[in-house]
N, CA, C and O atoms as CSV, one atom per row, in Angstrom:
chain,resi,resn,atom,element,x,y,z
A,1,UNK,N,N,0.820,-1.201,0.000
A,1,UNK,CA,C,0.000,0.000,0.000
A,1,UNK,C,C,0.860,1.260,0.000
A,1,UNK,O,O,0.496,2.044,-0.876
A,2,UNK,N,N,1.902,1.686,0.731
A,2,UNK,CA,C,2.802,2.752,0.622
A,2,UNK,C,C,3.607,2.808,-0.535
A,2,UNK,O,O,4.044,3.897,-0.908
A,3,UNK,N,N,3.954,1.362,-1.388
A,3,UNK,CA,C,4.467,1.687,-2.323
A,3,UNK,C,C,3.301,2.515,-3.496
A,3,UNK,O,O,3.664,3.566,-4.024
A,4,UNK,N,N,2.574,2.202,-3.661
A,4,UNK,CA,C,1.344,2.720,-4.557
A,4,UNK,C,C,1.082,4.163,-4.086
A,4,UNK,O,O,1.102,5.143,-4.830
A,5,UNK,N,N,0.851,4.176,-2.856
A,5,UNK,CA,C,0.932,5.882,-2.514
A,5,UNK,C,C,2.035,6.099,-2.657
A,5,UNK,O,O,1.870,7.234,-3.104
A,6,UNK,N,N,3.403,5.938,-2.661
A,6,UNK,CA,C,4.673,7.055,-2.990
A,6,UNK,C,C,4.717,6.946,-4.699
A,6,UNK,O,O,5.365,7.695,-5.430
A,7,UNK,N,N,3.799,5.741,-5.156
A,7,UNK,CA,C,4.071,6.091,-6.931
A,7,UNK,C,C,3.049,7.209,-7.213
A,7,UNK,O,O,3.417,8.116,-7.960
A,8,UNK,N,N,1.705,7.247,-6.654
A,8,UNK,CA,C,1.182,7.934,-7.346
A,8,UNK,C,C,1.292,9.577,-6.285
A,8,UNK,O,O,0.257,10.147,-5.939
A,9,UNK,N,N,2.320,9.976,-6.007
A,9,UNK,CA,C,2.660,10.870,-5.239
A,9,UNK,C,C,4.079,11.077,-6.030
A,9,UNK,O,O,4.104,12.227,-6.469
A,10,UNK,N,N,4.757,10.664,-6.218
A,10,UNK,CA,C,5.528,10.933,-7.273
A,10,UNK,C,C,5.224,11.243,-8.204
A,10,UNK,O,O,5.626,12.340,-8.590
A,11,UNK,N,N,4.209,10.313,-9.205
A,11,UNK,CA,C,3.822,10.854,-10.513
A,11,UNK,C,C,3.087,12.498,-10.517
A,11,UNK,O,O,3.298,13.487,-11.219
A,12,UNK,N,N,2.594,12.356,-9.921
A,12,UNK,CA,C,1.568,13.872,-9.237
A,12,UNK,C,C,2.884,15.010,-9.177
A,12,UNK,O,O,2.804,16.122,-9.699
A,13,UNK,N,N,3.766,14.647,-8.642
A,13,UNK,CA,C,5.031,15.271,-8.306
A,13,UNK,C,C,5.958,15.821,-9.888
A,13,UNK,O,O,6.674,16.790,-10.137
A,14,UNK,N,N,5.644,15.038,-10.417
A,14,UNK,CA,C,6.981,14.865,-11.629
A,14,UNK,C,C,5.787,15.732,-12.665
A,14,UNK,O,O,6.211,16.326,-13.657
A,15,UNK,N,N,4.810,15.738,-12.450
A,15,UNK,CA,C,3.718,16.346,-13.727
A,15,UNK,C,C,3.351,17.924,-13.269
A,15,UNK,O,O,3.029,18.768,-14.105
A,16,UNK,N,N,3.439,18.192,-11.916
A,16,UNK,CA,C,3.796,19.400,-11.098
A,16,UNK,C,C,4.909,20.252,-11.747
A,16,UNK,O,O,4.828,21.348,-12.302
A,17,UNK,N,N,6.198,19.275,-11.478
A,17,UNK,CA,C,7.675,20.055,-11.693
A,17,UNK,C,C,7.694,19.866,-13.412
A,17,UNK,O,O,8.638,20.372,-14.018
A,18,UNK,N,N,6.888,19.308,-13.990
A,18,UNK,CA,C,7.069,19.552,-15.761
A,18,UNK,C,C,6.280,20.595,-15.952
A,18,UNK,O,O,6.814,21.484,-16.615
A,19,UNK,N,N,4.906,20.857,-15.514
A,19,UNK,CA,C,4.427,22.092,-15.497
A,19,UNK,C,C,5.032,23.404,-15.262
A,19,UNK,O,O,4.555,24.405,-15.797
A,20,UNK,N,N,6.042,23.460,-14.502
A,20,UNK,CA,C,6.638,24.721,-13.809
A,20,UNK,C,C,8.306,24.971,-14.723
A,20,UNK,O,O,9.320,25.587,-14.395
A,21,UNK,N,N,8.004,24.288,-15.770
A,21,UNK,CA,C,9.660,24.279,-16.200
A,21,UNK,C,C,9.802,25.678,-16.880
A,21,UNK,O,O,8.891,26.304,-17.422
A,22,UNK,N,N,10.686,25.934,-16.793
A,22,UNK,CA,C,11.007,27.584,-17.595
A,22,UNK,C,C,11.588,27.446,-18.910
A,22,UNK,O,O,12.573,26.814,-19.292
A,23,UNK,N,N,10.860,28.090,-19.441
A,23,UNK,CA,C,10.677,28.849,-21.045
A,23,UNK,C,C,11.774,29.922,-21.195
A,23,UNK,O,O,11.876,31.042,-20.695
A,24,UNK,N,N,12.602,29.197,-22.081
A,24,UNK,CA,C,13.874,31.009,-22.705
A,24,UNK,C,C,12.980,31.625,-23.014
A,24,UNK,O,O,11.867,31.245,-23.378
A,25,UNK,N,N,13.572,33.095,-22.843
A,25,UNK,CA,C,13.107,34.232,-23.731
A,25,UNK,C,C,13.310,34.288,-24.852
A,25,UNK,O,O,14.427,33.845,-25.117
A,26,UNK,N,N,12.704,34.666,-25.789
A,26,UNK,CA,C,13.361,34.776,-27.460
A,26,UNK,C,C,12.960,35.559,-27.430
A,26,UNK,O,O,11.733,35.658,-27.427
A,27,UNK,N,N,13.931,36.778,-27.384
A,27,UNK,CA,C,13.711,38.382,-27.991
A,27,UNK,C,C,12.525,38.509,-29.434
A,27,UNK,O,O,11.584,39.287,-29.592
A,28,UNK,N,N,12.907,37.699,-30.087
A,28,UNK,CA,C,11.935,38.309,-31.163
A,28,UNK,C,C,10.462,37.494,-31.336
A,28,UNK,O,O,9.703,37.639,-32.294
A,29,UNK,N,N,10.292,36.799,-30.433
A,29,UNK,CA,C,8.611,36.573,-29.857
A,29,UNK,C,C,8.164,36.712,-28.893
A,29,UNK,O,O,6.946,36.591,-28.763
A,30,UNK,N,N,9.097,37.064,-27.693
A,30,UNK,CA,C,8.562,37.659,-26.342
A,30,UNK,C,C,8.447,38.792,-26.227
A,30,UNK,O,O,8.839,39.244,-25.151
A,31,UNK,N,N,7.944,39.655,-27.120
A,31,UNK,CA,C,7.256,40.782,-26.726
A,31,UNK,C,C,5.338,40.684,-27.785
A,31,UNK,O,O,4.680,40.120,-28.660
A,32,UNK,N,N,5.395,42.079,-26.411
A,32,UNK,CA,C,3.657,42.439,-27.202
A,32,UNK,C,C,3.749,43.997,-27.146
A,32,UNK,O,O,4.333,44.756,-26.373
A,33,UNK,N,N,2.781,44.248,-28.500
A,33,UNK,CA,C,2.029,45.715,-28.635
A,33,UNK,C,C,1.460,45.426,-27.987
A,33,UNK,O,O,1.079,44.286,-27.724
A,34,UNK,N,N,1.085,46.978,-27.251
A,34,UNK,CA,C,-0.295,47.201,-26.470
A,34,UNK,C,C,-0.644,48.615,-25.909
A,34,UNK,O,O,-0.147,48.839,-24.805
A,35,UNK,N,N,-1.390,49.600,-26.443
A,35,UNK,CA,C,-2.113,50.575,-26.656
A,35,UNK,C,C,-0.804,51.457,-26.831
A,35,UNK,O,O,-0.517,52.153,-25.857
A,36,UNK,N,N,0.106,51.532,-28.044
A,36,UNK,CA,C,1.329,52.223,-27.870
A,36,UNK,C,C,2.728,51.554,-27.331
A,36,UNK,O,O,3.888,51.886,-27.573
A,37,UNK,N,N,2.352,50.787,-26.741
A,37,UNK,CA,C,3.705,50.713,-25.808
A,37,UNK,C,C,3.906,49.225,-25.889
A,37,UNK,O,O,3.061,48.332,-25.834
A,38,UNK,N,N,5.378,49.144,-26.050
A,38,UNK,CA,C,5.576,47.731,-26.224
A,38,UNK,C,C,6.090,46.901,-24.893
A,38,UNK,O,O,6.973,47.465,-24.246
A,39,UNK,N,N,5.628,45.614,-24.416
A,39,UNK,CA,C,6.301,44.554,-23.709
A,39,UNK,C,C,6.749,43.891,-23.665
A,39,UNK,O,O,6.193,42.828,-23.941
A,40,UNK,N,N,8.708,43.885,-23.130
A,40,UNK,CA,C,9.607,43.125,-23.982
A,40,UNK,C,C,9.993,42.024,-22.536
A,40,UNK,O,O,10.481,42.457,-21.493
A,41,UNK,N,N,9.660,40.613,-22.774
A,41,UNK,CA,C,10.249,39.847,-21.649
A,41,UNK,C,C,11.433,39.684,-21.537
A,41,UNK,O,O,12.127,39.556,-22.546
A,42,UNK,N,N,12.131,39.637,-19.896
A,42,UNK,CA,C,13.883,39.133,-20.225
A,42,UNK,C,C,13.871,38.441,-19.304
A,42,UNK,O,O,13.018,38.707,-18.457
A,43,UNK,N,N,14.750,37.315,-19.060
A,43,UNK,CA,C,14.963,36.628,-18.629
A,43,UNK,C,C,15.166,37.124,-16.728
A,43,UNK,O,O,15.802,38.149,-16.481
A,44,UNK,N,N,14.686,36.453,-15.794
A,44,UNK,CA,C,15.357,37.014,-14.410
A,44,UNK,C,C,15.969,35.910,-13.605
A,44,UNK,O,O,16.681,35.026,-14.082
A,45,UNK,N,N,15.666,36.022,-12.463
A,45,UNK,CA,C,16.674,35.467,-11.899
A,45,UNK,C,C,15.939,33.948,-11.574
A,45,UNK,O,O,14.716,33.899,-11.704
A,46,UNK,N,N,16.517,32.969,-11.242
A,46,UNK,CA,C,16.214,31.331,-10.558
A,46,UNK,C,C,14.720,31.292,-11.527
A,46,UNK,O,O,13.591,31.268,-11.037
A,47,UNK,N,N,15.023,31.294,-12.930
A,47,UNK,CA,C,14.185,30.676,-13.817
A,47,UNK,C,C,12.738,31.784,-13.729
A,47,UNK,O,O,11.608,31.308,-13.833
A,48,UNK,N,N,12.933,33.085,-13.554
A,48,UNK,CA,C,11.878,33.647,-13.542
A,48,UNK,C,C,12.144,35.020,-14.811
A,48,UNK,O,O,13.186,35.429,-15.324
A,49,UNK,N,N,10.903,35.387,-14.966
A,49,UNK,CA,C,10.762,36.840,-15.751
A,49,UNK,C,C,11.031,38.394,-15.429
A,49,UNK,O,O,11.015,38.774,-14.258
A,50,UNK,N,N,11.162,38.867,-15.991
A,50,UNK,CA,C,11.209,40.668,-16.441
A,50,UNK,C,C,10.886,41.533,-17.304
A,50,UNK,O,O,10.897,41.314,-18.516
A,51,UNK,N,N,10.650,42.326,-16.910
A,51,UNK,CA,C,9.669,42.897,-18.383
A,51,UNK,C,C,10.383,44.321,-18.578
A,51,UNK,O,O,10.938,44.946,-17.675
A,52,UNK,N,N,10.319,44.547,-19.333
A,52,UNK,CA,C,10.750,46.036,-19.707
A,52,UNK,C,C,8.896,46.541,-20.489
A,52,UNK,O,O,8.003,45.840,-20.965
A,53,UNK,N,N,9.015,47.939,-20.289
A,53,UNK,CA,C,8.134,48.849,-21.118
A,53,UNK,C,C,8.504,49.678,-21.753
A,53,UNK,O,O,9.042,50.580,-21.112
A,54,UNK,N,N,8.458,49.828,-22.989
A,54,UNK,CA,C,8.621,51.091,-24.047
A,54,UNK,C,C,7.538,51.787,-24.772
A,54,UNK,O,O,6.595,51.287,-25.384
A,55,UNK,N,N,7.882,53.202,-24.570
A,55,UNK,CA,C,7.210,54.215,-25.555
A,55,UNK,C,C,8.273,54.268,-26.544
A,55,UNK,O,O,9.421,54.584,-26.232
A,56,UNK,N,N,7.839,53.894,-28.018
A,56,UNK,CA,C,8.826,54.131,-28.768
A,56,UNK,C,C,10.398,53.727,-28.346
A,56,UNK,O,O,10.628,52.584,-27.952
A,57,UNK,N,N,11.139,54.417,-28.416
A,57,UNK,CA,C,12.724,53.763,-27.942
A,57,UNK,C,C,13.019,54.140,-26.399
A,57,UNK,O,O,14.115,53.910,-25.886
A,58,UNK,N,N,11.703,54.877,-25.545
A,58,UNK,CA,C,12.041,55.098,-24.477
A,58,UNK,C,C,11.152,54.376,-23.365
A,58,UNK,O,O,9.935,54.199,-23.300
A,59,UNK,N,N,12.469,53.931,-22.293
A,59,UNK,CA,C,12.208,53.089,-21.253
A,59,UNK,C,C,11.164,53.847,-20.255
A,59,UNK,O,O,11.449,54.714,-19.429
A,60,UNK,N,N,9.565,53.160,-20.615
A,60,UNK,CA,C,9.170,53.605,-19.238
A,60,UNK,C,C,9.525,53.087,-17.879
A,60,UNK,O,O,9.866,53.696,-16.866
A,61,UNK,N,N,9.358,51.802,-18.111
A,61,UNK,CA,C,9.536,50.917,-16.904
A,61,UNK,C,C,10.797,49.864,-17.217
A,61,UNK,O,O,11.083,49.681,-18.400
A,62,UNK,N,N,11.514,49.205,-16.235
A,62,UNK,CA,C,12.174,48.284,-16.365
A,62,UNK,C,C,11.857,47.647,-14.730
A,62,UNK,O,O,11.957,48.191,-13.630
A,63,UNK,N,N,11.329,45.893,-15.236
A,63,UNK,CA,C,10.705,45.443,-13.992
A,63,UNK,C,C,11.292,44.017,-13.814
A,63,UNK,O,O,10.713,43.151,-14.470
A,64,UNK,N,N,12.508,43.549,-12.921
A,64,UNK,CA,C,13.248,42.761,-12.867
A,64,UNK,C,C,12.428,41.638,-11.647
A,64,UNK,O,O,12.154,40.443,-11.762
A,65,UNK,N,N,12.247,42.389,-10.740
A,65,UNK,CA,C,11.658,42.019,-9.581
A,65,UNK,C,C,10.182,41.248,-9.348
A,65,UNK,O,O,9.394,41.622,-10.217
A,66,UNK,N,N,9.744,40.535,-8.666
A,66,UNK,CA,C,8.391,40.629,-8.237
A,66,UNK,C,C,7.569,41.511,-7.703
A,66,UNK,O,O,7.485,41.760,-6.500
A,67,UNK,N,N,6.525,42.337,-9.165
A,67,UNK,CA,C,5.420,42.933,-8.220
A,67,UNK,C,C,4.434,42.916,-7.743
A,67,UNK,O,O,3.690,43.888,-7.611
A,68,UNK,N,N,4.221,41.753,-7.373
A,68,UNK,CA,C,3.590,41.511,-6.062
A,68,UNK,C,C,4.225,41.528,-5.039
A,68,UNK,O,O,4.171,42.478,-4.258
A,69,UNK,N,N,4.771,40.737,-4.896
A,69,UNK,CA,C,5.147,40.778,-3.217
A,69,UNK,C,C,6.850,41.469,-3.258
A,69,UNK,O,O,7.500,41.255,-2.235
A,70,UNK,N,N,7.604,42.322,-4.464
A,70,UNK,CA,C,8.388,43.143,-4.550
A,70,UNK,C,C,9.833,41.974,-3.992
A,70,UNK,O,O,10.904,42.508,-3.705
A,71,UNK,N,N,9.731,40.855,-3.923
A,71,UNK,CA,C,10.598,39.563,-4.062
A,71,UNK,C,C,11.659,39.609,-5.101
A,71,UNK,O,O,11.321,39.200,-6.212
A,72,UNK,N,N,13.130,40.115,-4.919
A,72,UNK,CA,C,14.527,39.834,-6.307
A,72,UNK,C,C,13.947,38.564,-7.187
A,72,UNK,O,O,14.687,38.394,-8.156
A,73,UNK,N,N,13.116,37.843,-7.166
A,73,UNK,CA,C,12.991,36.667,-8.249
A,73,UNK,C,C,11.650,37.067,-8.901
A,73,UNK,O,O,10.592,36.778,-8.341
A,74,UNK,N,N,11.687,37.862,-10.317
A,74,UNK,CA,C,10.258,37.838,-11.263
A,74,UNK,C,C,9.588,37.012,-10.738
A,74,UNK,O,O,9.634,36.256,-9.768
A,75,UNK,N,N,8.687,37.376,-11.860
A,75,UNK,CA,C,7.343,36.239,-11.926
A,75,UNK,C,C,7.564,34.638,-12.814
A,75,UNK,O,O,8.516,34.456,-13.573
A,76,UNK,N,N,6.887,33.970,-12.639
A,76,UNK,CA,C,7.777,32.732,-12.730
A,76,UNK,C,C,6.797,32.162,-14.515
A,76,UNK,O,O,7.116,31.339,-15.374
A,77,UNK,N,N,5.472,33.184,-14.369
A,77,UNK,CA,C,4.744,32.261,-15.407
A,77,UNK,C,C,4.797,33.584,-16.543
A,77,UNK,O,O,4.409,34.658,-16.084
A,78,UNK,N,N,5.240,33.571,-17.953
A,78,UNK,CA,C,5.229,34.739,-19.247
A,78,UNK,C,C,3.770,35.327,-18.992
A,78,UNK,O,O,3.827,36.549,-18.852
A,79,UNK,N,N,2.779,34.933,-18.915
A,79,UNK,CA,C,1.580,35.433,-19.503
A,79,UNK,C,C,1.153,36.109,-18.237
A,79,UNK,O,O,0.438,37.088,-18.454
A,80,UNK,N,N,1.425,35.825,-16.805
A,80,UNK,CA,C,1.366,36.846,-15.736
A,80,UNK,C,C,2.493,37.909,-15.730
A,80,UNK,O,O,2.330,38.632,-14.746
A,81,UNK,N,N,3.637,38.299,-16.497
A,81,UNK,CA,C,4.075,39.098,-16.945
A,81,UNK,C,C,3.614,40.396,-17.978
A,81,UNK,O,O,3.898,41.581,-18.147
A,82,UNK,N,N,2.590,39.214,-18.623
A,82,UNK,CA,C,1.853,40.291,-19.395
A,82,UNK,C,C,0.911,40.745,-18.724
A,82,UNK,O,O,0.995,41.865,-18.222
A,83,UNK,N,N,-0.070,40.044,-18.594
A,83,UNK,CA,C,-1.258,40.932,-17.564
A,83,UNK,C,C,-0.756,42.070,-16.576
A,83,UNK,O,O,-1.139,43.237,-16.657
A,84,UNK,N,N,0.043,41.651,-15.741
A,84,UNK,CA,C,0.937,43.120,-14.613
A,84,UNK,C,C,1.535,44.082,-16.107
A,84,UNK,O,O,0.978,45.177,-16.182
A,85,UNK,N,N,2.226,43.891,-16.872
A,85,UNK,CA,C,2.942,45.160,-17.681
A,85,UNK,C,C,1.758,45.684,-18.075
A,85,UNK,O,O,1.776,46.896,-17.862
A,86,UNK,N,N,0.056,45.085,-18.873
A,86,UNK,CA,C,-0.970,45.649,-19.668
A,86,UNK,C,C,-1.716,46.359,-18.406
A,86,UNK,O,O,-2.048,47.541,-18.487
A,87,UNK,N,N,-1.915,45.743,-17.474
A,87,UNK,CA,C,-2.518,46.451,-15.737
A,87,UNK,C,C,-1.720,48.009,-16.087
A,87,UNK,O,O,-2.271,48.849,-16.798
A,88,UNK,N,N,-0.510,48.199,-15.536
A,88,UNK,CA,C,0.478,49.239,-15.318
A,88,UNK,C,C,0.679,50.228,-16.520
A,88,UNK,O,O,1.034,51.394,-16.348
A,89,UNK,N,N,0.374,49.563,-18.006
A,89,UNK,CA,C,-0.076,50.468,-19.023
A,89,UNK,C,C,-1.308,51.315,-18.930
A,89,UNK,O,O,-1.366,52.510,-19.222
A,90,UNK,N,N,-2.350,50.516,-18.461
A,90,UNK,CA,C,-3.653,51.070,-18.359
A,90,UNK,C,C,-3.755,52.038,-17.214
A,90,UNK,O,O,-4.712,52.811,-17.256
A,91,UNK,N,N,-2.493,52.169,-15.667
A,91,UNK,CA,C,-2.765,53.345,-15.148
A,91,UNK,C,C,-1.924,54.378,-15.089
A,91,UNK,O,O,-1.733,55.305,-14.302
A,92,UNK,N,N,-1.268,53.854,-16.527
A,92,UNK,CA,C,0.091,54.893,-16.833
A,92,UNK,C,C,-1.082,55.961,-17.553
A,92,UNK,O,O,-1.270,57.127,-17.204
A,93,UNK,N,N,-1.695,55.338,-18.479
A,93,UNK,CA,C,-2.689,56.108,-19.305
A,93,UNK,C,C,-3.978,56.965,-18.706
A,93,UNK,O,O,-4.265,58.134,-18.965
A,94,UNK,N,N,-4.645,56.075,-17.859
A,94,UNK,CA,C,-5.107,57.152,-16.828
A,94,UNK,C,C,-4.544,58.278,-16.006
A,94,UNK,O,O,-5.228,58.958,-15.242
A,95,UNK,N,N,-3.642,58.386,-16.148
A,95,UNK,CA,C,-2.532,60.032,-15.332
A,95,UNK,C,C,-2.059,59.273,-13.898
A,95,UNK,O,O,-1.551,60.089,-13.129
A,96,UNK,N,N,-2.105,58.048,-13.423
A,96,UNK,CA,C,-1.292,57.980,-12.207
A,96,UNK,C,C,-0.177,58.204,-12.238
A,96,UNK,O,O,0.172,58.113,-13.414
A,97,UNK,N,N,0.868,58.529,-11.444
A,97,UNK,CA,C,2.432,58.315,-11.172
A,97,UNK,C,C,2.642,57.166,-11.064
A,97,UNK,O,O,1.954,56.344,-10.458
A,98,UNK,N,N,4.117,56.911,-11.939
A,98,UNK,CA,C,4.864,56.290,-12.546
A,98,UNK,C,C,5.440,55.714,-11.410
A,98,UNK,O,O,5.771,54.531,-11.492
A,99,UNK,N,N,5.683,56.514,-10.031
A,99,UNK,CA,C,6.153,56.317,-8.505
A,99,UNK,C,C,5.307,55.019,-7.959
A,99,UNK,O,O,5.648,53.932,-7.491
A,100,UNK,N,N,3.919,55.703,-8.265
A,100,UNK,CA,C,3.032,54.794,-7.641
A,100,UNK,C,C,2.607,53.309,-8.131
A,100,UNK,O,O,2.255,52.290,-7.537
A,101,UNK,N,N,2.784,53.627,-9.364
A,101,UNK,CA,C,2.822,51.889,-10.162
A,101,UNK,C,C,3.678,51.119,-10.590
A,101,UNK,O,O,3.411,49.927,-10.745
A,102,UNK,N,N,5.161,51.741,-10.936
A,102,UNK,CA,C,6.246,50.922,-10.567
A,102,UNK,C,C,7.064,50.153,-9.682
A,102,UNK,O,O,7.566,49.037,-9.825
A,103,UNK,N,N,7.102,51.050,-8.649
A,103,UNK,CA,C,7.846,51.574,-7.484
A,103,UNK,C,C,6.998,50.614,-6.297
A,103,UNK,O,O,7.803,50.112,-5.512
A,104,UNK,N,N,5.697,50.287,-6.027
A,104,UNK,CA,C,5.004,50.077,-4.869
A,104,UNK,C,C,4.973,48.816,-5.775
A,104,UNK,O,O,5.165,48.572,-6.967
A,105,UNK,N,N,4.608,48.061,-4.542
A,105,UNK,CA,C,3.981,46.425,-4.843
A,105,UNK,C,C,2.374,46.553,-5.535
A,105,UNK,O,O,1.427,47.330,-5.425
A,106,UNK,N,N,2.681,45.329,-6.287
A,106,UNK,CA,C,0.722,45.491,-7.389
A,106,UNK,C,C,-0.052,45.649,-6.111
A,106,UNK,O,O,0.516,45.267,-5.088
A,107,UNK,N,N,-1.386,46.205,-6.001
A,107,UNK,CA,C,-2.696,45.720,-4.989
A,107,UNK,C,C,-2.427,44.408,-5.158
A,107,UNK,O,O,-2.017,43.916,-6.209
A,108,UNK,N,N,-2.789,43.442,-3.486
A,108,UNK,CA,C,-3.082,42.109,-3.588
A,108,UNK,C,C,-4.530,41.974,-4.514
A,108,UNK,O,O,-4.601,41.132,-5.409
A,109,UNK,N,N,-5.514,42.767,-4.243
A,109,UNK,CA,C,-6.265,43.096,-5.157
A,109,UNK,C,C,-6.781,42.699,-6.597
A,109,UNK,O,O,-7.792,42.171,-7.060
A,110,UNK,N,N,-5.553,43.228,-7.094
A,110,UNK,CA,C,-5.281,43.661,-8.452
A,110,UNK,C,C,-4.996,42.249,-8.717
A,110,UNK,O,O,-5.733,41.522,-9.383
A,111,UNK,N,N,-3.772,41.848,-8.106
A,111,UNK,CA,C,-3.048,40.575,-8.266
A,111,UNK,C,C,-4.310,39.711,-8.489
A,111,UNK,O,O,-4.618,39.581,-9.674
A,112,UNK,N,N,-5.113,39.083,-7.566
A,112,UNK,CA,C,-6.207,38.626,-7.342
A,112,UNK,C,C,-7.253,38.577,-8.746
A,112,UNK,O,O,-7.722,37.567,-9.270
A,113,UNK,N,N,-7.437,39.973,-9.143
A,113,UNK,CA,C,-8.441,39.910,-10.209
A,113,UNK,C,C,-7.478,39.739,-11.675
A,113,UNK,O,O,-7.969,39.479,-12.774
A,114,UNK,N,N,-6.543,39.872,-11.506
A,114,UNK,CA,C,-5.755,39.562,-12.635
A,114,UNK,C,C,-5.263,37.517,-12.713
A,114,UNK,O,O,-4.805,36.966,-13.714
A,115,UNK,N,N,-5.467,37.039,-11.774
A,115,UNK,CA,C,-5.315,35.548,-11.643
A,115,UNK,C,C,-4.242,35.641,-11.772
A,115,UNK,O,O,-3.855,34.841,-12.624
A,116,UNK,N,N,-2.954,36.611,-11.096
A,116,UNK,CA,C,-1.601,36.175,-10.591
A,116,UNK,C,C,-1.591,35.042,-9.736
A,116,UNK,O,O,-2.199,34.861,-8.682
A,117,UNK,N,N,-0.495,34.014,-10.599
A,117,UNK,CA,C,-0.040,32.800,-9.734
A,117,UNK,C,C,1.345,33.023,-9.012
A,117,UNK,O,O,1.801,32.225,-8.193
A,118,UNK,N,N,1.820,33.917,-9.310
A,118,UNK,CA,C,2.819,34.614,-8.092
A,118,UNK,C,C,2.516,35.103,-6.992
A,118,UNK,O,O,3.488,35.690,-6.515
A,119,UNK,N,N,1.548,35.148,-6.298
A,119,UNK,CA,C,0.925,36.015,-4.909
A,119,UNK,C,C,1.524,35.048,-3.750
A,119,UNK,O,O,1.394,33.840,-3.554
A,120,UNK,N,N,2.161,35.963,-3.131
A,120,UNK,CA,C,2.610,35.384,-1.832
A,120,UNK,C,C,1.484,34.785,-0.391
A,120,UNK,O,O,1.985,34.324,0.634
């Protein structure tokens, strides 16, 4: 009986850690348009993401870190990279400071309605 529970606790295990494997960046398909401004992924640290933002050739944002919980290791999944950079476009465009949406951790909130799987 324990052998059968540590197989199928393993297998469960091994289909977990294939799910979570990290994806290179390829500069010339990891980015997106989006209302003006482009989102370019880069690689971060212990298999996680970064995003840069551009207007044209200029850096709005450069986001190495986790913003959510403001953690040295990105976000770990590409497409929650995009949702936080398209979030932070949309209150660049409404007139917030650049202070306030770079700089501070996302709302848990935000995180939340955006289906971040990075939330601490």
């Amino acid at each position: 009986m324990k052998k059968i529970s540590f197989l199928i606790y393993a297998v469960g295990l091994s289909f977990t850690l294939a799910a979570q494997q990290y994806e290179p960046v390829n500069p010339a398909k990891d980015k997106l348009d989006y209302q003006g401004y482009t989102i370019r992924l880069m690689p971060g640290r212990d298999g996680s993401y970064g995003y840069s933002i551009l207007k044209g050739k200029a850096v709005v944002a450069h986001q190495m870190h986790n913003p959510v919980s403001m953690a040295p290791v990105g976000l770990r999944r590409k497409e929650d990279v995009y949702k936080v950079a398209r979030w932070q476009i949309e209150q660049v465009q409404t007139g917030k400071s650049g202070a306030d949406i770079f700089a501070k951790p996302l709302p848990t909130r935000v995180a939340q309605e955006l289906q971040i799987k990075d939330q601490p």
